[in-house]
PyMOL CGO cylinders between C-alpha atoms (Angstrom):
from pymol import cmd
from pymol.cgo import CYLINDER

trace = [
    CYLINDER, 197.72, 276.83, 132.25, 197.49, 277.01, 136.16, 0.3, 1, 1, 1, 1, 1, 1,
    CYLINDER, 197.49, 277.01, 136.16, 201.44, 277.90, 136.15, 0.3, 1, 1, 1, 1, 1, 1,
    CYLINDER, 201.44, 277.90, 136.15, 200.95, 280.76, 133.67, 0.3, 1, 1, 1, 1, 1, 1,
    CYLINDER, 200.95, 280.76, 133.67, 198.13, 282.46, 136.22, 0.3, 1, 1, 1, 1, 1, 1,
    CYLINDER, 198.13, 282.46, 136.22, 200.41, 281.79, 138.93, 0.3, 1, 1, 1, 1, 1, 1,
    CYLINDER, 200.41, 281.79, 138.93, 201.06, 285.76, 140.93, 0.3, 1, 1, 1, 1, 1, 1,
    CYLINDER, 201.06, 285.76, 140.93, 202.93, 283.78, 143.41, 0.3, 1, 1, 1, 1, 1, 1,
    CYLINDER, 202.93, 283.78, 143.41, 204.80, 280.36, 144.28, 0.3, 1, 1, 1, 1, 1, 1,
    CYLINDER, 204.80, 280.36, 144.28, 206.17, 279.47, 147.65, 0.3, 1, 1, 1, 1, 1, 1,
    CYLINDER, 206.17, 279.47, 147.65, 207.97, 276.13, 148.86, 0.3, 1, 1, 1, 1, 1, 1,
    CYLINDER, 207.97, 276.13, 148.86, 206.10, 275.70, 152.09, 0.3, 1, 1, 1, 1, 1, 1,
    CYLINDER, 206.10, 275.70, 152.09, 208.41, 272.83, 153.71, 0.3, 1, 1, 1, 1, 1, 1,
    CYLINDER, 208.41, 272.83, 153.71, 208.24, 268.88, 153.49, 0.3, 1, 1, 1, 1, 1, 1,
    CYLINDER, 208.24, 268.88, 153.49, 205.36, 266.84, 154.57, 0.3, 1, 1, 1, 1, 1, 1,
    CYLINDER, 205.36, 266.84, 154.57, 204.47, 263.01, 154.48, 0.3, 1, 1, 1, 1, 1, 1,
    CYLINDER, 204.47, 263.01, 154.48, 201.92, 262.09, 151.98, 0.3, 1, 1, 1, 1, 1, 1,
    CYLINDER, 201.92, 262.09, 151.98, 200.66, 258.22, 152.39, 0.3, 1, 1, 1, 1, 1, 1,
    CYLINDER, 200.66, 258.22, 152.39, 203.91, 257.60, 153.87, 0.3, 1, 1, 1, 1, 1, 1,
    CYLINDER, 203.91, 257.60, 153.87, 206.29, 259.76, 151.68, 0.3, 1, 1, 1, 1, 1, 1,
    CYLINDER, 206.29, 259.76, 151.68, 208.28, 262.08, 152.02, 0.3, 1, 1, 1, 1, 1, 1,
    CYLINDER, 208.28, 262.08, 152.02, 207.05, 265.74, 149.88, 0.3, 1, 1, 1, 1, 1, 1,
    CYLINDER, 207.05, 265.74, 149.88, 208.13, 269.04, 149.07, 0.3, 1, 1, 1, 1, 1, 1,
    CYLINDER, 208.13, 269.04, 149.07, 204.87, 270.95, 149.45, 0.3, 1, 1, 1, 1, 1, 1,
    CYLINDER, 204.87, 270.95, 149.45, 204.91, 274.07, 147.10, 0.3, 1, 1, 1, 1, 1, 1,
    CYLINDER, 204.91, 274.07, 147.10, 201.70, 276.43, 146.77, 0.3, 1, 1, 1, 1, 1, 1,
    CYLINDER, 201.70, 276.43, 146.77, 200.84, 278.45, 143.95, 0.3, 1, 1, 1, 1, 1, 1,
    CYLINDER, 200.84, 278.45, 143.95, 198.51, 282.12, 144.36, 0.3, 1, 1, 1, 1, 1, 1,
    CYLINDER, 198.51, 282.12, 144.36, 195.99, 282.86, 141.14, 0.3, 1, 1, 1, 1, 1, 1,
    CYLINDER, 195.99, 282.86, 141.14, 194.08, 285.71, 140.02, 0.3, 1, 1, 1, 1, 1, 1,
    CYLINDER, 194.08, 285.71, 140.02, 190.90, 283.01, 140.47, 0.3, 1, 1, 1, 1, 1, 1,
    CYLINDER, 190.90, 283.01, 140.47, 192.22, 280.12, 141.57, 0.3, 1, 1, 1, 1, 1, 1,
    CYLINDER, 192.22, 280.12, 141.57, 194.87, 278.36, 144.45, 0.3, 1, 1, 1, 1, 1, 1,
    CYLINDER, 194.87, 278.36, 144.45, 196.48, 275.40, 144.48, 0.3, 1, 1, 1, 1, 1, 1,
    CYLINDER, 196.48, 275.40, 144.48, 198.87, 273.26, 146.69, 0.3, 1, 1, 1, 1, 1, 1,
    CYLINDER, 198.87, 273.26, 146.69, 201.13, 270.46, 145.54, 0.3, 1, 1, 1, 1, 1, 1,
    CYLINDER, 201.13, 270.46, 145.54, 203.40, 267.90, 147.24, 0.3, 1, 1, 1, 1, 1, 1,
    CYLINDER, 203.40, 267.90, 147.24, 205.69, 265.99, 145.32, 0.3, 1, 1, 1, 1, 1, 1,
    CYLINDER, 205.69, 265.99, 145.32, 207.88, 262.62, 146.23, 0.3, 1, 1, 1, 1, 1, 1,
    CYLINDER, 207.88, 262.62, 146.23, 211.08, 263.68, 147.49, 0.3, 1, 1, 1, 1, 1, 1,
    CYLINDER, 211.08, 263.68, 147.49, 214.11, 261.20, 145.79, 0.3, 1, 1, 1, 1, 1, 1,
    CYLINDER, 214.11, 261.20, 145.79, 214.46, 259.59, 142.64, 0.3, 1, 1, 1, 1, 1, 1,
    CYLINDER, 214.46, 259.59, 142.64, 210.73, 259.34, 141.52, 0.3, 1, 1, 1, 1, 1, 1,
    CYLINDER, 210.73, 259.34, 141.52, 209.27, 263.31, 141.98, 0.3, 1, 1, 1, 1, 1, 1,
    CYLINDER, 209.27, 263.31, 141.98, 206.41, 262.11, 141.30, 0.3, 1, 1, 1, 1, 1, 1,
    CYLINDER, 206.41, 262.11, 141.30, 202.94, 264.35, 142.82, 0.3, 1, 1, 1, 1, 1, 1,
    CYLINDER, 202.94, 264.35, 142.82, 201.60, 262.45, 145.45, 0.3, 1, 1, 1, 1, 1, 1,
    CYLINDER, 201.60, 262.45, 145.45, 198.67, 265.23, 146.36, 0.3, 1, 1, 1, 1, 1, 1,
    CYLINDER, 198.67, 265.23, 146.36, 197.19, 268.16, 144.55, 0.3, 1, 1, 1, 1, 1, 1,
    CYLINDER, 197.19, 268.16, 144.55, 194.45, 270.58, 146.17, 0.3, 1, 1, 1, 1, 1, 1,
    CYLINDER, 194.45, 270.58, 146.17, 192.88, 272.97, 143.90, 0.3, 1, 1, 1, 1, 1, 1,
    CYLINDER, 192.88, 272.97, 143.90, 190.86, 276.03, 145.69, 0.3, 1, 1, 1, 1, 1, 1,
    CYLINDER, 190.86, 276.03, 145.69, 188.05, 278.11, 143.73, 0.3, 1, 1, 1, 1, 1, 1,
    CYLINDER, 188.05, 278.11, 143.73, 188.33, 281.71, 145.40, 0.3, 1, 1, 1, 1, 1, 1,
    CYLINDER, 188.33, 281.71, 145.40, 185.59, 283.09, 142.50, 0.3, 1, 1, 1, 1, 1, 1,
    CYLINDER, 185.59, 283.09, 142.50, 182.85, 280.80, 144.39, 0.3, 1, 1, 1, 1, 1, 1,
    CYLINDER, 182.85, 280.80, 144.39, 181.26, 281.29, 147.19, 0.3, 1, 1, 1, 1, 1, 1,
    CYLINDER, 181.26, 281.29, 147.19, 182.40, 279.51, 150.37, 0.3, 1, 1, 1, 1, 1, 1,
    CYLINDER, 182.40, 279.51, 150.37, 185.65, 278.53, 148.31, 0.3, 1, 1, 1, 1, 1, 1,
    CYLINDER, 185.65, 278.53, 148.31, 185.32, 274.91, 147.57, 0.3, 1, 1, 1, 1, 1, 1,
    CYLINDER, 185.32, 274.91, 147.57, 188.83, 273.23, 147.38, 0.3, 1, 1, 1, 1, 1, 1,
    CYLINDER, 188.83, 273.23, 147.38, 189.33, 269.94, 145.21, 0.3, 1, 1, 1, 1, 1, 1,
    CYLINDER, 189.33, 269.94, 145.21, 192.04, 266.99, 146.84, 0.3, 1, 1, 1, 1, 1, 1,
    CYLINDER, 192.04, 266.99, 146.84, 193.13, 264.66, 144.83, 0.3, 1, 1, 1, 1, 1, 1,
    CYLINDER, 193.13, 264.66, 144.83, 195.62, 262.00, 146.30, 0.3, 1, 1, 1, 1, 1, 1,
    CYLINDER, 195.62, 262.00, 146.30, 197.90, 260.17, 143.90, 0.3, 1, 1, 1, 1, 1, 1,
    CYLINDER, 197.90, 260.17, 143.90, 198.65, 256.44, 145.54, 0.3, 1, 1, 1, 1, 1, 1,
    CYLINDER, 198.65, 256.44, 145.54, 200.21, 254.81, 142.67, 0.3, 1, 1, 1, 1, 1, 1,
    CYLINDER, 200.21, 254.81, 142.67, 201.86, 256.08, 139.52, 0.3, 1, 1, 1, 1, 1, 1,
    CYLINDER, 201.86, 256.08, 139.52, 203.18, 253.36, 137.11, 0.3, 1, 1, 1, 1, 1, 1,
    CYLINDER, 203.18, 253.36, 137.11, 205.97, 254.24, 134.82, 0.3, 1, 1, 1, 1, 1, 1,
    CYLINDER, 205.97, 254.24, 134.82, 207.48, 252.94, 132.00, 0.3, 1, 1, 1, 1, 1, 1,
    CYLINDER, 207.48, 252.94, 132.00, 204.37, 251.12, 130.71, 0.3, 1, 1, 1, 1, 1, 1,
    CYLINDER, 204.37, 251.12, 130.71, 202.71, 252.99, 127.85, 0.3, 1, 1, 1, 1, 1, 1,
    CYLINDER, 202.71, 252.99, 127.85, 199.13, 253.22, 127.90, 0.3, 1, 1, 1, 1, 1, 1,
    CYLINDER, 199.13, 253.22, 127.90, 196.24, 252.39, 125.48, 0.3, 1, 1, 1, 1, 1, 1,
    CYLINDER, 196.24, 252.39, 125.48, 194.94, 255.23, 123.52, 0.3, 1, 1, 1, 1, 1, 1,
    CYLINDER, 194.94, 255.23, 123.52, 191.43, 254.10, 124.57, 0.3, 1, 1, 1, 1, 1, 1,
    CYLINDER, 191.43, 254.10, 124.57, 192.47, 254.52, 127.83, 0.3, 1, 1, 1, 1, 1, 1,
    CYLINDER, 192.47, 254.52, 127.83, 191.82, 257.85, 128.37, 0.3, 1, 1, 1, 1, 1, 1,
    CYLINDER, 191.82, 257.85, 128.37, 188.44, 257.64, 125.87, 0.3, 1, 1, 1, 1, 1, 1,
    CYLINDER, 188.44, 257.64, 125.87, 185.51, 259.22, 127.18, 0.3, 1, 1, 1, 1, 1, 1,
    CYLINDER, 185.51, 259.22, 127.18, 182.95, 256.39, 128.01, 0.3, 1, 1, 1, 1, 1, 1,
    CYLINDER, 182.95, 256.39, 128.01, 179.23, 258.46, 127.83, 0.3, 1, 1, 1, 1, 1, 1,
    CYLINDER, 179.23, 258.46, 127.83, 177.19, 254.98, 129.51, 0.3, 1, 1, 1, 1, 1, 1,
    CYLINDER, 177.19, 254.98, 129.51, 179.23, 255.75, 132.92, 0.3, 1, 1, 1, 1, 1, 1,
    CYLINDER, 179.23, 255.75, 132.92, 177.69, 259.13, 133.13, 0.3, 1, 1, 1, 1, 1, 1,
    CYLINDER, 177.69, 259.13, 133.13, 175.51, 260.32, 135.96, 0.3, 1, 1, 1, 1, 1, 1,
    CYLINDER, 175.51, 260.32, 135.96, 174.30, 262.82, 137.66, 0.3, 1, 1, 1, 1, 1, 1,
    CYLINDER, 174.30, 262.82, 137.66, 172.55, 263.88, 141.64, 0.3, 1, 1, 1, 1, 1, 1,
    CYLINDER, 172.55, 263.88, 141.64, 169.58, 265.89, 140.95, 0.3, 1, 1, 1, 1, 1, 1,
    CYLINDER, 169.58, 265.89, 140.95, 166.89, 266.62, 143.43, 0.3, 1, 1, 1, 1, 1, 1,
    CYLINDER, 166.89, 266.62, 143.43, 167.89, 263.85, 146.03, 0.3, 1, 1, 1, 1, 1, 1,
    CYLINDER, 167.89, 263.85, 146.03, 169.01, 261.17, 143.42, 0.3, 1, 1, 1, 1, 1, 1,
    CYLINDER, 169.01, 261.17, 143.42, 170.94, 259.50, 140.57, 0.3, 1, 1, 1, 1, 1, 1,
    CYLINDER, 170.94, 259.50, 140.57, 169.77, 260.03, 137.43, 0.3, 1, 1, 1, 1, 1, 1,
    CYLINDER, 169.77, 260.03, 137.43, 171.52, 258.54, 133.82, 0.3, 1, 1, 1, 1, 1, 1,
    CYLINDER, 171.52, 258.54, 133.82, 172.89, 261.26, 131.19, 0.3, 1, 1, 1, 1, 1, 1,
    CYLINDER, 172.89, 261.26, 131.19, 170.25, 261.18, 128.54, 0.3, 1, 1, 1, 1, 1, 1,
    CYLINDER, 170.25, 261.18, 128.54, 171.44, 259.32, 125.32, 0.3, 1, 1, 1, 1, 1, 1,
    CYLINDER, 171.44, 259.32, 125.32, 173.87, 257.28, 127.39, 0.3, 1, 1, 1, 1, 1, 1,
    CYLINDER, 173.87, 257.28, 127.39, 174.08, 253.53, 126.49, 0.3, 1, 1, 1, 1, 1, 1,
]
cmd.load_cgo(trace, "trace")
């Protein structure tokens, strides 16, 4: 979805993520920005992805940093299972529990 809004991609250069080596490529949207660096070599693998919300007011970005990425080992189908008694929330200065969560 985020490549089909895309108005504009540029390779920016190479950077070092946790120690490797990157492409860094950043994508323009109508709404929405984002920057990616992938592993340079063998295992392209995205080592950091920074996602910036130009609709909201002081436009928030979003980093996430990718450390480890196992391959060849399949995972469980419940692994990706949405677990509802793990949900909370900050409201008015503190931690509350989703209601009807175990």
């Amino acid at each position: 979805e985020l490549i089909g809004d895309a108005t504009e991609i540029t390779h920016i250069g190479h950077g070092v993520v946790d120690g490797k080596d990157c492409d860094h490529l950043a994508f323009r949207g109508s709404e929405v920005d984002w920057q990616l660096w992938v592993e340079i070599g063998p295992n392209p693998i995205p080592r950091k992805y920074v996602i910036t919300s130009k609709t909201v007011t002081g436009a928030p970005q979003y980093t996430l940093r990718i450390k480890t990425w196992t391959t060849g080992t399949p995972a469980s189908a419940d692994a990706f299972a949405f677990k509802a008694s793990h949900v909370h929330y900050f409201h008015q200065g503190k931690w509350l529990r989703l209601s009807g969560a175990d």
